[in-house]
N, CA, C and O atoms as CSV, one atom per row, in Angstrom:
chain,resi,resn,atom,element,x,y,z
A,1,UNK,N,N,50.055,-64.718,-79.891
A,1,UNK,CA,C,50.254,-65.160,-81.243
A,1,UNK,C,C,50.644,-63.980,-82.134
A,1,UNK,O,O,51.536,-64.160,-82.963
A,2,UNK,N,N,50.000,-62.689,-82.024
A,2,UNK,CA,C,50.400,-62.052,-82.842
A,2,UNK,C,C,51.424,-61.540,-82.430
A,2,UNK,O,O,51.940,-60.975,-83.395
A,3,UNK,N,N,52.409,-61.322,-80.983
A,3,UNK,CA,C,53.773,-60.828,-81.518
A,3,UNK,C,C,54.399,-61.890,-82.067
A,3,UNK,O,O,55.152,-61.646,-83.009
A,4,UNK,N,N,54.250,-63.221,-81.644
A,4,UNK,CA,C,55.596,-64.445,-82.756
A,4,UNK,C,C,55.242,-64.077,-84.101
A,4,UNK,O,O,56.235,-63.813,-84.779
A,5,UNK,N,N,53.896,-63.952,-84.839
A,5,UNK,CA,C,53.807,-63.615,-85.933
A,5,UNK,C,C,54.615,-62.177,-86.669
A,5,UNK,O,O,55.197,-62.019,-87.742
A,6,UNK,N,N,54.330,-61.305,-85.554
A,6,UNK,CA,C,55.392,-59.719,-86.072
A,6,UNK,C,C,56.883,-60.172,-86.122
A,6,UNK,O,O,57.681,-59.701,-86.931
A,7,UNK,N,N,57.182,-61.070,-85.247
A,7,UNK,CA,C,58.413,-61.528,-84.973
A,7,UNK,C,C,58.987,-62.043,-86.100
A,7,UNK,O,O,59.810,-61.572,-86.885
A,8,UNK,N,N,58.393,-63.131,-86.045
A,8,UNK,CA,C,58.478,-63.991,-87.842
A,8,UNK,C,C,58.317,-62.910,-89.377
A,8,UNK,O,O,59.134,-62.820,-90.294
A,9,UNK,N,N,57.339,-62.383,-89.270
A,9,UNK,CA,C,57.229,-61.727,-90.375
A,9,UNK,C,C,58.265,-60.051,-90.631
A,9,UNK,O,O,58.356,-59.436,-91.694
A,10,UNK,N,N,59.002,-59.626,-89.113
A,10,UNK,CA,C,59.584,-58.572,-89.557
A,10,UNK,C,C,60.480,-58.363,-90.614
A,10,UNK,O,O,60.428,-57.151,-90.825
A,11,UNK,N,N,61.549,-59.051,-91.667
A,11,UNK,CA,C,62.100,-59.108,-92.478
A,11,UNK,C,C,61.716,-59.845,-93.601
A,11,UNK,O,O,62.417,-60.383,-94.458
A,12,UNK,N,N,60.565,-59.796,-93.479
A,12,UNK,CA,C,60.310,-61.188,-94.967
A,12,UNK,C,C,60.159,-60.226,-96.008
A,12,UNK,O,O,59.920,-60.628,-97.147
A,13,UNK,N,N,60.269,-58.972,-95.762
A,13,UNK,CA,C,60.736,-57.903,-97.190
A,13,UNK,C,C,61.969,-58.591,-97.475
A,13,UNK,O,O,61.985,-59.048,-98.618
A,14,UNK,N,N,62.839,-58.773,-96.907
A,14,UNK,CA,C,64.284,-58.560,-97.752
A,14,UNK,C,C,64.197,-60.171,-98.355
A,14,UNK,O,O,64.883,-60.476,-99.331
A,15,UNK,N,N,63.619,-60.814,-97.931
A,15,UNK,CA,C,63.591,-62.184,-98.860
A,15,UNK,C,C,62.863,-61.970,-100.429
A,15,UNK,O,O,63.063,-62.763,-101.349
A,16,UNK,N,N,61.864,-60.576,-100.560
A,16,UNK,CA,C,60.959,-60.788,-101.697
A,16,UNK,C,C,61.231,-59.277,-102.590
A,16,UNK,O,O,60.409,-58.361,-102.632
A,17,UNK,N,N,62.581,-59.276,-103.276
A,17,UNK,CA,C,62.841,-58.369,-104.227
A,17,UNK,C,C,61.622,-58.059,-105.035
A,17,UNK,O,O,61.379,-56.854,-105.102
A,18,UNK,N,N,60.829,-58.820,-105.642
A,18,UNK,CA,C,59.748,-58.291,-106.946
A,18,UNK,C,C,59.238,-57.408,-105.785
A,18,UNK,O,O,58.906,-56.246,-106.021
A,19,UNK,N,N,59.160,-57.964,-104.437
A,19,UNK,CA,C,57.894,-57.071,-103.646
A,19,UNK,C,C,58.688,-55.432,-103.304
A,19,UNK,O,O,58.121,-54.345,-103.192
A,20,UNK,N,N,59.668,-55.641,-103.234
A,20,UNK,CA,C,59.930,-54.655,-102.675
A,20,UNK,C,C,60.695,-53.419,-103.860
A,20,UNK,O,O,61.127,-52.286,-103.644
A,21,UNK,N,N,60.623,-54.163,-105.022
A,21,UNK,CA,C,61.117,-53.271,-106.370
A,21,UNK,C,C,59.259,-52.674,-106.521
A,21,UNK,O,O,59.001,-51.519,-106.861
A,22,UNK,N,N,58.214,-53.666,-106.212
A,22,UNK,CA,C,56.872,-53.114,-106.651
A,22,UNK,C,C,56.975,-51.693,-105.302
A,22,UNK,O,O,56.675,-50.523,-105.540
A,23,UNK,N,N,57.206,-51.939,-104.665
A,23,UNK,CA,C,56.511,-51.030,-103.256
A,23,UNK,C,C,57.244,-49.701,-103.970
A,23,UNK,O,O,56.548,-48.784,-104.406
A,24,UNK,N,N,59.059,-49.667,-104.072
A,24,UNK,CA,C,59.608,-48.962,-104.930
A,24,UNK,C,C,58.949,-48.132,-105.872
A,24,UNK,O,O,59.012,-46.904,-105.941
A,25,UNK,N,N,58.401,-48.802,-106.489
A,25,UNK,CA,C,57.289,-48.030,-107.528
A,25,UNK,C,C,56.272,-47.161,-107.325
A,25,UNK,O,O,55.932,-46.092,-107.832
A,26,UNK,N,N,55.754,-48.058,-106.232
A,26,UNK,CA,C,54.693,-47.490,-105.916
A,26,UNK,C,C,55.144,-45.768,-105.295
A,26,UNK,O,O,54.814,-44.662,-105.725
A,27,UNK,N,N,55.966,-46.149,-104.198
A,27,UNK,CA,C,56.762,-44.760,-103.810
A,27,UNK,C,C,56.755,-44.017,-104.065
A,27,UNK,O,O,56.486,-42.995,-103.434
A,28,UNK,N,N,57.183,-44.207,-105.622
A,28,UNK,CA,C,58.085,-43.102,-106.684
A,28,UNK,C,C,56.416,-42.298,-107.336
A,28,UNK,O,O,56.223,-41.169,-107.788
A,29,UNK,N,N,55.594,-43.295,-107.150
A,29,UNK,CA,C,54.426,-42.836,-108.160
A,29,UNK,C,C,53.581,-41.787,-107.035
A,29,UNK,O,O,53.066,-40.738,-107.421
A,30,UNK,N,N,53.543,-42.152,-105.900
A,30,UNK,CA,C,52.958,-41.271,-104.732
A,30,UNK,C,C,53.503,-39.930,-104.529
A,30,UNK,O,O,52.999,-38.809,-104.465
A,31,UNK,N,N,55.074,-40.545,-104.420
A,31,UNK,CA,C,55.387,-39.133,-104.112
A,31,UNK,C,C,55.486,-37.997,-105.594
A,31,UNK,O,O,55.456,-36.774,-105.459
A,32,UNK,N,N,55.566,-38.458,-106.498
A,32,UNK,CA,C,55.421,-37.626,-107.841
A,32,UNK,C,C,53.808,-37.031,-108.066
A,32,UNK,O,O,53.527,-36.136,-108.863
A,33,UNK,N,N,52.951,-37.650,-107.291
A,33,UNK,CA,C,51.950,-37.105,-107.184
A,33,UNK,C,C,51.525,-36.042,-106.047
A,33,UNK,O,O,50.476,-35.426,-106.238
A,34,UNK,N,N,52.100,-35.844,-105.143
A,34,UNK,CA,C,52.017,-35.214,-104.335
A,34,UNK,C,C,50.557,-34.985,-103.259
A,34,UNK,O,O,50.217,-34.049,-102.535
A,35,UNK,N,N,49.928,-36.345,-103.579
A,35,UNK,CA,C,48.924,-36.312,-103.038
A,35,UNK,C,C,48.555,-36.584,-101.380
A,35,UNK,O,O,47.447,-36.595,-100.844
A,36,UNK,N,N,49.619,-36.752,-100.910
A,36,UNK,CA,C,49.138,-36.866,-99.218
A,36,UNK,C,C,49.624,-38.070,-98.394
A,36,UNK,O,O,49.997,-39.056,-99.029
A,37,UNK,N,N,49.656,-38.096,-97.245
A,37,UNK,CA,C,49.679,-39.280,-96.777
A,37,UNK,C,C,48.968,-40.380,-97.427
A,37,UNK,O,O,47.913,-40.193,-98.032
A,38,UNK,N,N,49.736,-41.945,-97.271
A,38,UNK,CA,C,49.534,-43.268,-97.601
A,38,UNK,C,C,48.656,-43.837,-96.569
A,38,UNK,O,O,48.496,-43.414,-95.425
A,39,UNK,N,N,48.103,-44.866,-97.136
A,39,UNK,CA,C,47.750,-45.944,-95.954
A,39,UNK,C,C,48.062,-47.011,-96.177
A,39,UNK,O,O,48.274,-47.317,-97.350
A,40,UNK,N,N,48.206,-47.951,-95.165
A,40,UNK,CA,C,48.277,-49.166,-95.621
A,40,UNK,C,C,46.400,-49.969,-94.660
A,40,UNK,O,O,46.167,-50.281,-93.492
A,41,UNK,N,N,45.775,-49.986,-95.578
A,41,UNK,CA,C,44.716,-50.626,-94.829
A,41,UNK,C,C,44.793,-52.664,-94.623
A,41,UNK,O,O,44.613,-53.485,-95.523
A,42,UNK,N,N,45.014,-52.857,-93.602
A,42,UNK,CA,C,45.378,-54.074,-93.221
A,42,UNK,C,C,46.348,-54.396,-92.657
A,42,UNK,O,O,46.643,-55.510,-92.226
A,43,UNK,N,N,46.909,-53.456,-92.619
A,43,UNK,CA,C,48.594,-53.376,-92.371
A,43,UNK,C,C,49.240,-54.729,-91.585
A,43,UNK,O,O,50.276,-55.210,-92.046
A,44,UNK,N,N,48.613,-55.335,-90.390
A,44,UNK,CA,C,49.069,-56.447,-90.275
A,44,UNK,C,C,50.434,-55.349,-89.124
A,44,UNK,O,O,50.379,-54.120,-89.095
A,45,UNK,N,N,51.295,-56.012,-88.478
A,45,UNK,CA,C,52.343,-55.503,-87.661
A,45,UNK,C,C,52.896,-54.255,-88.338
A,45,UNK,O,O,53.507,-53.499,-87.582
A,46,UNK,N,N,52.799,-53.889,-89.633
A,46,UNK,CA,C,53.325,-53.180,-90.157
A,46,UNK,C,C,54.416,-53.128,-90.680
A,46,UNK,O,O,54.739,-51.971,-90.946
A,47,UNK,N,N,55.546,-54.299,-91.102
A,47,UNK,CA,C,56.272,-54.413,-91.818
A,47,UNK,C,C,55.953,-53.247,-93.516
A,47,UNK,O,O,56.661,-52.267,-93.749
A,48,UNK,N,N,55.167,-53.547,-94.143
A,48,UNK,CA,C,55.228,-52.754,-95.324
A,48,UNK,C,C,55.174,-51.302,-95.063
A,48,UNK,O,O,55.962,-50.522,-95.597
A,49,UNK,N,N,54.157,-50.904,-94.164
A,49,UNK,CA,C,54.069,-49.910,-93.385
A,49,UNK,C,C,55.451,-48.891,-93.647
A,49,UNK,O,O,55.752,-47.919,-94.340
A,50,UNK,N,N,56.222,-50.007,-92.367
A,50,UNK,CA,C,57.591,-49.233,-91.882
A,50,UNK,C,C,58.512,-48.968,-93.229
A,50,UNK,O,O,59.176,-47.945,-93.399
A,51,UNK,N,N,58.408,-50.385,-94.415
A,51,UNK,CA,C,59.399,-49.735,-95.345
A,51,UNK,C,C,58.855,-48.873,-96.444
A,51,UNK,O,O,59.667,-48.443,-97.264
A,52,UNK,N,N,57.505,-48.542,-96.579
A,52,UNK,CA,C,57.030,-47.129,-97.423
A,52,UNK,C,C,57.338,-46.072,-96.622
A,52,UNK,O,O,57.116,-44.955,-97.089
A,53,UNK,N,N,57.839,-46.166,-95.428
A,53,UNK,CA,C,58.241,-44.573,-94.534
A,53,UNK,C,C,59.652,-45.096,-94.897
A,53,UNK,O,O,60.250,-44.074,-95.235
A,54,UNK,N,N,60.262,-45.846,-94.975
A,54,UNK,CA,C,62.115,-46.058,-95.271
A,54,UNK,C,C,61.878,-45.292,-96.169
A,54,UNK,O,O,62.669,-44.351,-96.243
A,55,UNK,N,N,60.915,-45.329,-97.054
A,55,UNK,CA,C,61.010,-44.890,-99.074
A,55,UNK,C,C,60.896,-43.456,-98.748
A,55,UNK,O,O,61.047,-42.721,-99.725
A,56,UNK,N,N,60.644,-42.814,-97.506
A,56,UNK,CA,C,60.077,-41.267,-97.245
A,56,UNK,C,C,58.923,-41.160,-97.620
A,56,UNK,O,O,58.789,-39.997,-97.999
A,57,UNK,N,N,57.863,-41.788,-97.752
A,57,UNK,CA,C,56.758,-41.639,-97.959
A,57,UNK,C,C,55.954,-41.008,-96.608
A,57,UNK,O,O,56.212,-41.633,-95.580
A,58,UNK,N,N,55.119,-39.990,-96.461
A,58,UNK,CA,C,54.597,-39.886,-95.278
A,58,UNK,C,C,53.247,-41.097,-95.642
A,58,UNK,O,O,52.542,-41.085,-96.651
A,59,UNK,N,N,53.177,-42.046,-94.534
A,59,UNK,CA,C,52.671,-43.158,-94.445
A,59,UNK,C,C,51.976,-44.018,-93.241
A,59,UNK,O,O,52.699,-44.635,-92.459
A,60,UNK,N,N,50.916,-44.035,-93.145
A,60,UNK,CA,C,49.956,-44.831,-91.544
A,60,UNK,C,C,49.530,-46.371,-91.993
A,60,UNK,O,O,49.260,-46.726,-93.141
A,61,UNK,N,N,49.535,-47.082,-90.968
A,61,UNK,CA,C,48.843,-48.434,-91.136
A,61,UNK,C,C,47.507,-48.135,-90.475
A,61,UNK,O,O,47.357,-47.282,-89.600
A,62,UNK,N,N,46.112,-49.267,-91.197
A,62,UNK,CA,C,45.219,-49.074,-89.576
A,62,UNK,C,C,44.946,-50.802,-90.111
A,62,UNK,O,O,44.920,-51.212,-91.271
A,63,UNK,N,N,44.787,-51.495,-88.989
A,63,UNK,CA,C,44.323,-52.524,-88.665
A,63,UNK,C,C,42.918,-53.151,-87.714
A,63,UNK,O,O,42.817,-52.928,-86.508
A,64,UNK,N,N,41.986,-53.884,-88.436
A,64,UNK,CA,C,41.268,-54.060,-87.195
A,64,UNK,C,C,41.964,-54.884,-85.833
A,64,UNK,O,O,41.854,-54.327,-84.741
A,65,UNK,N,N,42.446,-55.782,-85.888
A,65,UNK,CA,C,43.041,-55.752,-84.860
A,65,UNK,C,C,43.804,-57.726,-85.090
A,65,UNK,O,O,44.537,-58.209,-84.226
């Protein structure tokens, strides 16, 4: 179940502009801070994951499982 779910969910960024103008933000605000690696806690397959490292963010998911 969970790869059809990674499967299904790998592009549902590009369907959700507000989400991905917010992540944008977020980016811009991390890396102007210079504070360190990101996490994504929950991360789920890691779709958001992968596109805060597109943004150059140095960036980890952890998931329980």
């Amino acid at each position: 179940m969970a790869v059809r779910y990674a499967e299904l969910a790998r592009n549902e960024l590009d369907t959700l502009p507000l989400d991905r103008a917010a992540l944008a933000a977020f980016a811009e605000l991390a890396r102007a801070t210079g504070s360190g690696p990101v996490a994504e806690l929950g991360c789920g397959p890691g779709r958001v994951t992968a596109h805060l490292r597109d943004l150059e963010l140095e960036v980890f998911g952890v998931d329980p499982r």
